[in-house]
N, C-alpha and C positions, 0 to 999 in steps of 0.2 A: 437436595437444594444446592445452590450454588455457593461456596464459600467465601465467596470474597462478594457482599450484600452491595458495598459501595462502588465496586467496576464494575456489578450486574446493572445497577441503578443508570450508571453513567451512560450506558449504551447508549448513543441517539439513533438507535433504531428498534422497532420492534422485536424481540427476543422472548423465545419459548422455548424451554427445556420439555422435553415429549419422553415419557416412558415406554417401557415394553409393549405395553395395552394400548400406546396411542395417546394416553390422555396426559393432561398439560401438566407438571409437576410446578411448575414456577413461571413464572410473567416477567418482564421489567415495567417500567413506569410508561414507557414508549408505547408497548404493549398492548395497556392499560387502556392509552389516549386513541388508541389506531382499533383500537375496537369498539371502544365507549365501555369499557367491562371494567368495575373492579377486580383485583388479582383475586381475591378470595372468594369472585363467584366464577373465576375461571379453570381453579384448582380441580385436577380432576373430572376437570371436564371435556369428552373427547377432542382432539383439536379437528377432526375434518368437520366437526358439528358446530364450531365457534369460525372458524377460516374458510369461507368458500375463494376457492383456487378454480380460473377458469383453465384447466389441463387436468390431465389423468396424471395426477401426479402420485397418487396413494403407492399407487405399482414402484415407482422410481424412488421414490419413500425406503418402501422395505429393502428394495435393492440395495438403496447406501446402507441401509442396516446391516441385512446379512454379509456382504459385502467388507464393510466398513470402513467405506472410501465418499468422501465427500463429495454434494451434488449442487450444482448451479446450472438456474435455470432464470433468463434474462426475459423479461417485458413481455410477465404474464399479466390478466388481472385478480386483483385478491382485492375480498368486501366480505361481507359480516352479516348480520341481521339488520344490523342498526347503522350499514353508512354500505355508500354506493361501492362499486368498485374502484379501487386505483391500479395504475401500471406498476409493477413492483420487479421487481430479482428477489428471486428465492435463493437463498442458502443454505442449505443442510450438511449438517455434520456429524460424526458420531463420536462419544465423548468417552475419552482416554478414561480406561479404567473403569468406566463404568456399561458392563455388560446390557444392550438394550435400546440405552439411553440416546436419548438426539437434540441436538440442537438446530432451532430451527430460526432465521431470522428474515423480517421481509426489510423490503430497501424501496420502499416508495419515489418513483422517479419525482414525484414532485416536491418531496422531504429533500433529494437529494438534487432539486435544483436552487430551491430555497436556501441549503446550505452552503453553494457554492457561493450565491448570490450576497449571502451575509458571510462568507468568508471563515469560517466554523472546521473547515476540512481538520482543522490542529484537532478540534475535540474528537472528528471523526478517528483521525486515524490513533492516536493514542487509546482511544477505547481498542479498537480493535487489535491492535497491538498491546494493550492491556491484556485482553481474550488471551493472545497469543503465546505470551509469555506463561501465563500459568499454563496454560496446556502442554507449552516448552517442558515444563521444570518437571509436570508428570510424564511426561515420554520420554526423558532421558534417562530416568532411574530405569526403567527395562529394559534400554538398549543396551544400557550397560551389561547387565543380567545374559544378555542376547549375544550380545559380544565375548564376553568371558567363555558362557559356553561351547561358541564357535570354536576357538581358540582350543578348547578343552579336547575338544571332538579330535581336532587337524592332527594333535600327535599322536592319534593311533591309527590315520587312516593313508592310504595312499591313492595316486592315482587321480582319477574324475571326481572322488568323493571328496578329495582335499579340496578342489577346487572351487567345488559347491559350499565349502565352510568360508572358503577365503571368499568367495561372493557375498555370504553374509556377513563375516567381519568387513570389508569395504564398503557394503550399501549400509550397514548402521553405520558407520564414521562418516559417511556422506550426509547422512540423516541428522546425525549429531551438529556437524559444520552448520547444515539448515540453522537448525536450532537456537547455535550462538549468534547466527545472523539476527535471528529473531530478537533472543535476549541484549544484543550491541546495540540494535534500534533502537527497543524501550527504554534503552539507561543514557541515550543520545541526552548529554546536558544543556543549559539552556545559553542563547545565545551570550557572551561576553560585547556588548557595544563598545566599537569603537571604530572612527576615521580609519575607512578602506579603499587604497586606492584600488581598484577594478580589473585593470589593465595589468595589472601586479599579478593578481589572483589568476587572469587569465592565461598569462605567460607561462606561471609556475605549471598551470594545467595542462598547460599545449604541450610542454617538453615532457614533462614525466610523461601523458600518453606517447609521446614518440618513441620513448625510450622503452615501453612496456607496451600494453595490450594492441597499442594505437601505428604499432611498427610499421605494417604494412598501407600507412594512411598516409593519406594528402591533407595535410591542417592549414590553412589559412587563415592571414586575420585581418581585419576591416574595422581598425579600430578608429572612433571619432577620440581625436586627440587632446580635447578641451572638454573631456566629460570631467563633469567633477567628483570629487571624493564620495564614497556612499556608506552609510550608517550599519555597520553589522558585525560579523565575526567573521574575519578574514580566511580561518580552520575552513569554518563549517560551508560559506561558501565556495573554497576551492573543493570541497568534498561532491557536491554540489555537480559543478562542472565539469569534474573527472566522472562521476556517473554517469551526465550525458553524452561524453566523448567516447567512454566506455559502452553504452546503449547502440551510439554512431557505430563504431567500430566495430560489434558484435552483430548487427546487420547485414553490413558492406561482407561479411564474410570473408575466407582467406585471398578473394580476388581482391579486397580491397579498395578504396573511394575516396570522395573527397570531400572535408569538413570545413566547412567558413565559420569564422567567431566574428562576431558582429556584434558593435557595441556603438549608440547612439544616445540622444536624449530626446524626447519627446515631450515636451511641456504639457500637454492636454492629457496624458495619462491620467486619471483618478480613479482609485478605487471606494466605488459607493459601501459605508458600513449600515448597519441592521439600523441604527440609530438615527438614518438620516445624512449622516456629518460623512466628507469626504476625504480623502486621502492621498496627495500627489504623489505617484511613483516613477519619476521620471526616467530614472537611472533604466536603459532598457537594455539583455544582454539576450542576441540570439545564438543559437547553436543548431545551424543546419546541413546537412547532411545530403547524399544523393542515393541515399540509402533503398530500399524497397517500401518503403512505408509501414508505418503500424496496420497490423492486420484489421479490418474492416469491424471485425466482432467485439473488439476491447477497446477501440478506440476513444471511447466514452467514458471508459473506465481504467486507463490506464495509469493513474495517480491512485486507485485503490490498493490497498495491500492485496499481496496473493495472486495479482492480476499479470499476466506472465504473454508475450506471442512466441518465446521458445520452449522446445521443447523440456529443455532441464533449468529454465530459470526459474529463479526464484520467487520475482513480482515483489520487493523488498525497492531494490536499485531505485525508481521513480515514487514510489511510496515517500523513501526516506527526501529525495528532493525537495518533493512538497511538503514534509512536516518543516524541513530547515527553512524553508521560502515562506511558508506561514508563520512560523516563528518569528521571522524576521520582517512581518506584516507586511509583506510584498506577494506577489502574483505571479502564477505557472502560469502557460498554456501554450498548448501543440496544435499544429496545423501539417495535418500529413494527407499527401497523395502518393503513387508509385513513382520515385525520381528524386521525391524531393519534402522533407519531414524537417518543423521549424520550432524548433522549441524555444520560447521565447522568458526570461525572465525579468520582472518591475519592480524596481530596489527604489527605497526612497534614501536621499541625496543626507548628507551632513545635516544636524539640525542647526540653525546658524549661532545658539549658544554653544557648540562647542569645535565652530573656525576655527582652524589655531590666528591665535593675531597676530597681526603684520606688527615687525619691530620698528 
């Protein structure tokens, strides 16, 4: 069973832990509702005989098991006995420490249009970052064990053989680094409100990338000069925008390119909430690029955690974006072709109780 009952529950997506035999060890509450099934008539019960998957997925199943490397598979459909099919993403994984075991979770495209639409991505991605973390805290007790031994090995060995110990001591510390990326996300604290001028934040941002990742770049800025003050955390914002300057720049490659900041006001921005009632985010900041574009395949998903178009990234960088941007009850979104990729942010403006007042 899963130890932590109250991050298993939170999930907002359907989640099955699968044993050795295939059959379902545990449910969440998501689970529950996406099947029609109570958890306790699902216990035990085969998952391919509860979950019809239209793919041969059984095969690519066992694979990540024997394996022991995680599988994602985009815009299958998956239905039940008792409810039609929907378009979902499969997730499979296999679970630290415990020989067999899988987790399996679906992602209903219409769950996760629904949730964009009510604006929820904060619960999405903290749960799964939740997930992430305790998986963190048990996979780095081994590497360490992993490490040590490495280490132990190297001084009696000479030659090619050292080499292959020092590749394992570097790819655990590499692994490790993942990790605290992982664990720095989840302890990310909650916004401090207060009057931010923008333009501030974006300044500070353009020179550190100059100075650092962003050397070999062309930054430009296009700033509307009568924006007004905007309601947030100044920190957590410029973090924010150093990510996607960082994103720009890790693109453009060592040839290099060129980034415009663009900042305007749009009156008619609103974001509609779950509740009906709406939300003006006028404050608007783009960060675009002439970069190659987000890859075609993630483009959909690239504000999920884990969701990466390089090869050694992480999928953390745009994740954490939007958990700060939803925190601070404003609005992502990207628009990418080959040339030219626009990331746009919608910050809402000072609340006018706390103007500073004119003396």
């Amino acid at each position: 069973m899963i130890s932590d009952t109250a991050l298993w529950a939170s999930l907002p997506v359907p989640a099955f832990l699968i044993g050795g035999n295939n059959c379902i060890l545990d449910a969440n509450s998501a689970a529950e509702g996406f099947l029609n099934t109570s958890r306790r008539g699902l216990l035990n019960q085969p998952v391919w005989d509860q979950i019809a998957i239209d793919a041969p997925i059984e095969a690519s199943f066992e694979r990540a098991r024997t394996q022991g490397t995680p599988l994602f598979v985009n815009d299958i459909d998956v239905g039940s006995r008792s409810r039609a099919p929907l378009q979902c993403g499969v997730q499979i994984a296999p679970v630290q420490g415990r020989p067999g075991e899988m987790l399996l979770l679906l992602s209903p495209r219409e769950l996760a249009a629904r949730m964009t639409q009510n604006h929820s991505a904060k619960s999405a991605a903290q749960s799964a970052i939740g997930m992430a973390e305790m998986l963190a805290h048990e996979i780095k007790n081994p590497l360490a064990g992993i490490t040590g031994a490495a280490q132990l090995l190297s001084m009696n060995l000479t030659g090619e053989d050292v080499e292959l110990t020092d590749l394992i001591v570097s790819e655990s510390r590499r692994i490790v680094k993942l990790l605290d990326q992982v664990e720095q996300f989840g302890n990310l604290s909650e916004p401090q409100f207060k009057p931010v001028n923008l333009h501030d934040v974006l300044d500070r941002a353009r020179r550190s990338a100059l100075l650092g990742f962003g050397a070999n770049m062309t930054i430009t800025e296009d700033y509307d000069p009568s924006l007004p003050l905007a309601w947030g955390d100044a920190d957590q914002l410029l973090q924010v925008v150093l990510n996607l300057l960082k994103n720009a720049s890790e693109a453009a490659g060592p040839s290099g390119g060129t980034i415009r900041i663009r900042s305007y006001y749009e009156h008619s921005f609103r974001m509609r909430r779950s509740d009906g009632t709406g939300k003006l985010l006028p404050l608007q900041i783009e960060v675009i690029d002439d970069g190659p574009g987000l890859p075609e395949a993630i483009r959909e998903d690239v504000f999920d955690p884990f969701v990466s178009g390089r090869e050694n990234g992480t999928g953390l960088g745009l994740a954490l974006v939007s958990k700060i941007i939803s925190e601070h009850n404003g609005w992502i979104s990207v628009d990418s072709v080959p040339g030219r990729t626009v990331f746009r942010l919608s910050l809402s403006r000072i609340p006018k109780d706390a103007e500073p007042q004119e003396i």
